[in-house]
C-alpha positions in Angstrom: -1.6 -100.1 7.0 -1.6 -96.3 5.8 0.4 -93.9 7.3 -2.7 -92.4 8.5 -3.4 -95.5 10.3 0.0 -95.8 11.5 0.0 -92.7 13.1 -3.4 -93.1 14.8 -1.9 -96.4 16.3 1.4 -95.2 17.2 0.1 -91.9 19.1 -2.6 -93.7 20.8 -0.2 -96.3 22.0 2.3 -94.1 22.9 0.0 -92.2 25.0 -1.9 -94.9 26.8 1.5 -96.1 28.1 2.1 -93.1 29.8 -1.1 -92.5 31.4 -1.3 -96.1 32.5 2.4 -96.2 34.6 0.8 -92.3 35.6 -2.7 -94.0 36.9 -0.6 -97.2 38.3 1.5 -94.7 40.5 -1.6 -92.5 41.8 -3.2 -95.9 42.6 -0.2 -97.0 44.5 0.0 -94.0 46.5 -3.7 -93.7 47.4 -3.0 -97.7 48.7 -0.4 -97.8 50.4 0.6 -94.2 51.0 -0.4 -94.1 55.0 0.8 -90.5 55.9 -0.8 -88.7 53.4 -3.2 -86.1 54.8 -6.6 -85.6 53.2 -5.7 -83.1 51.2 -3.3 -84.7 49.9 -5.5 -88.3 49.1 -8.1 -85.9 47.9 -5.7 -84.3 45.3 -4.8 -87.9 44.2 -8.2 -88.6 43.9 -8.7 -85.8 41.2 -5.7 -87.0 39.2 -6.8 -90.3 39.1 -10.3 -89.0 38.2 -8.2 -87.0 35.1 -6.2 -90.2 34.4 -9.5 -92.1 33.9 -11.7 -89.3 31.5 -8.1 -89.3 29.6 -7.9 -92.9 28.9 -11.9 -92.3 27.7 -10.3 -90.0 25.7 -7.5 -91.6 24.1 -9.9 -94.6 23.4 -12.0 -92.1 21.4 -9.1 -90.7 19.5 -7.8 -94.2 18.8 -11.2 -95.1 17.0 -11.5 -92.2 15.0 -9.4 -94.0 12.6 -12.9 -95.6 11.5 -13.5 -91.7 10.1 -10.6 -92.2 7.7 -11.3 -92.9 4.0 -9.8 -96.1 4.5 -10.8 -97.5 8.1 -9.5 -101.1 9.8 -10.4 -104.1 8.0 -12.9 -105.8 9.5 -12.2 -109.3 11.1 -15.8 -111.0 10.9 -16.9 -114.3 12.9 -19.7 -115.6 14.4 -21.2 -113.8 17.8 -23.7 -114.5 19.8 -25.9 -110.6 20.3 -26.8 -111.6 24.1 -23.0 -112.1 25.1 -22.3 -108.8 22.8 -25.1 -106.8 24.7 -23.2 -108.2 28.1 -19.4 -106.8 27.1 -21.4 -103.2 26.1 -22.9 -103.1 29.6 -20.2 -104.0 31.1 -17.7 -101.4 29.7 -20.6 -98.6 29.7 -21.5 -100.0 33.5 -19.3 -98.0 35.5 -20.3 -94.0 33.6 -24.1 -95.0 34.2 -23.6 -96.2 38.1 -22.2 -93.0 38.6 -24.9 -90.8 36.9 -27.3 -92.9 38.8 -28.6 -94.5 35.3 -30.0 -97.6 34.8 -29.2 -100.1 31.8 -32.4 -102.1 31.4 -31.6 -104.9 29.0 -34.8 -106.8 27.0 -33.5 -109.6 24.3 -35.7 -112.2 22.8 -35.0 -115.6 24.0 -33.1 -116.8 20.8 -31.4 -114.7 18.2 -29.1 -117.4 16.7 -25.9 -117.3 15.8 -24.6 -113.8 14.0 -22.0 -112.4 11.7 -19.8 -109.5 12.8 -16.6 -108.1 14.3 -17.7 -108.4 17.8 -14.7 -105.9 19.2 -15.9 -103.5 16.8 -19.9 -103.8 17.3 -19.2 -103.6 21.3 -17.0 -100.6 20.4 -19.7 -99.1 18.3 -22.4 -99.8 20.9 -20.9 -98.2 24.1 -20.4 -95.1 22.2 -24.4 -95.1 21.7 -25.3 -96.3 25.1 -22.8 -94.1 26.9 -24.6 -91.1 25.7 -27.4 -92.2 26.5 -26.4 -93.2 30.3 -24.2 -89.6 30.2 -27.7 -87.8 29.4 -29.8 -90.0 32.1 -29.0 -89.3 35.5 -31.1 -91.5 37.7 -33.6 -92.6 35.0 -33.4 -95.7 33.0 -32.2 -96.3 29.7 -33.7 -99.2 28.0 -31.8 -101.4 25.2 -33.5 -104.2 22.9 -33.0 -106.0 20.8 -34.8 -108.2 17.9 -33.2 -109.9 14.2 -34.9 -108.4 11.3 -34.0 -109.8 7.9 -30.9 -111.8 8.8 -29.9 -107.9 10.6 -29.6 -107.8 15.1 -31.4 -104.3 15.5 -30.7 -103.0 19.0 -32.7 -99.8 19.9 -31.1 -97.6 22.8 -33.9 -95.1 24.5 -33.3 -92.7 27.1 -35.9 -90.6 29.1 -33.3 -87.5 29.3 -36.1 -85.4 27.7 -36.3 -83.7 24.4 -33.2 -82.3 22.3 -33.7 -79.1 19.6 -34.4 -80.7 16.3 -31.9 -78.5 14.2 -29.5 -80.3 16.7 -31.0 -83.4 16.7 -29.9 -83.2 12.1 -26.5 -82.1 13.3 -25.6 -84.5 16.0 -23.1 -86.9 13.4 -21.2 -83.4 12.9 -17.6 -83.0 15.3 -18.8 -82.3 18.8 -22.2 -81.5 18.3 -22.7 -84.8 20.6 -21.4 -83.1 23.6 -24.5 -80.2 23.5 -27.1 -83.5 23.7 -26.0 -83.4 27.9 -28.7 -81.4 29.9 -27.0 -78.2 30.9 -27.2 -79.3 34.5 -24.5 -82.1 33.2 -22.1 -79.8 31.5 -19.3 -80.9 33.3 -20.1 -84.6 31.7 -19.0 -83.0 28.3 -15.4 -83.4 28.7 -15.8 -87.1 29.1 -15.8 -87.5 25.2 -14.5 -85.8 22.5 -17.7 -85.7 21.0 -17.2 -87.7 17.5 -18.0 -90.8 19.0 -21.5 -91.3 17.6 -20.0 -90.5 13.8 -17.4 -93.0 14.6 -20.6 -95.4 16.0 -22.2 -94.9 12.4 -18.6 -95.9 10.0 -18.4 -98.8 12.6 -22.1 -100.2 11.7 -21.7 -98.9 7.9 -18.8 -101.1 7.8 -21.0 -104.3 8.6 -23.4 -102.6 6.1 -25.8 -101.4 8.9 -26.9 -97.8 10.2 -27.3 -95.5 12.9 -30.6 -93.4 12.9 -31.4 -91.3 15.8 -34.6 -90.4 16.5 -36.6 -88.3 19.1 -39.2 -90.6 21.2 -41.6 -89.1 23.5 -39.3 -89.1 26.8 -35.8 -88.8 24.8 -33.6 -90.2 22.2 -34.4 -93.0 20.3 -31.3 -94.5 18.9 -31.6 -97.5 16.2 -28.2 -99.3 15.3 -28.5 -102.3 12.5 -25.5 -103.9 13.2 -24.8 -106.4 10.6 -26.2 -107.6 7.3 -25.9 -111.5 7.4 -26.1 -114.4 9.7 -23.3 -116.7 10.2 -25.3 -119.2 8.3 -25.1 -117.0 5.3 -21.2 -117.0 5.3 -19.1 -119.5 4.1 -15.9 -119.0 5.8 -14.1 -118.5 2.6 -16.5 -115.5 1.8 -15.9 -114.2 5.6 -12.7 -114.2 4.9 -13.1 -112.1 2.0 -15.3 -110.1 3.9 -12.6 -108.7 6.3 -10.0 -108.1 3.8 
């Protein structure tokens, strides 16, 4: 591990501990805490709101390690793209319930058995989708699927409308994500640092895949190639070698 790395780990770590015995506390007191006046529960309320769009934060600042010249080593193994897709809606679930969005999920029937760091795919997907939940309030946002070549292809479209195209080029620059929100939503941009669609693309890079973002004709299309071999193709001595 660099001392890059090191200090990523050791900042984010030291961090999240905080905020989580900070969240615990404010949870404990909105529970049990009988006498507190509305006022008082509606304050809580905020900080645990803060605590919450912090730990998003954190999480974000954690991964940016993938931006480093060197990034983690990946740990490959076989995955299943269905029960991948299920651990990206379910971490992305919550931010898209409360925009009103709607995760519409379409996989073919059998996509075999794939090769890949599934912590770091999921990782790399919720960043994609949870844009385009942020930028969809109560409108759908449709994810597919298909394997091309050996490759799972999942496309994430939203109907948030169009984007300028000289930001559309720009939107793998720092924080350039954040302007993609509809103005009405400008309060959503503090939920991300805004570098988690560059970190998205060193994540699939790193399987030797891609992120191209498009514009369809109701809003982003977003294409992520995940990985580059099937777990047929990978002897475990060469997956091995793979994540070193």
């Amino acid at each position: 591990m660099s001392v890059d790395d090191a200090f990523f780990d050791r900042v984010a770590h030291d961090l999240r501990g905080e905020l989580s015995t900070m969240v615990a506390g404010v949870h404990y007191l909105l529970r049990y805490g009988d006498s507190l006046t509305p006022s008082a529960r509606e304050m809580l309320g905020r900080v645990s709101g803060a605590g919450e769009r912090l730990a998003r934060l954190l999480e974000e600042l954690d991964d940016a390690v993938w931006l480093l010249e060197t990034p983690k080593p990946l740990q490959r193994m076989p995955f299943q793209l269905g029960a991948l897709l299920d651990d990206v809606v379910a971490r992305v679930g919550k931010v898209a319930a409360s925009r009103g969005a709607r995760l519409v999920v379409e996989l073919p029937e059998d996509t075999g058995e794939l090769m890949g760091d599934p912590d770091v795919l999921v990782s790399a997907l919720a960043y994609v989708v949870d844009l385009a939940a942020l930028r969809s309030r109560d409108q759908a946002v449709h994810i597919s699927a298909e394997v091309r070549d050996g490759a799972p292809i999942v496309r994430v479209v939203d109907e948030a409308g169009p984007v300028p195209q000289e930001m559309l080029e720009r939107i793998f620059e720092p924080f350039v994500e954040r302007e993609l929100l509809p103005k009405e939503q400008a309060g959503r941009r503090k939920l991300r640092l805004g570098i988690g669609m560059t970190i998205a693309r060193a994540m699939f890079e790193a399987h030797g895949g891609s992120l191209v973002v498009e514009m369809g004709p109701q809003g982003l299309v977003m294409q992520c190639k995940l990985a580059s071999l099937s777990a047929a193709d990978v002897s475990p001595e060469n997956a091995r070698a793979a994540s070193g």
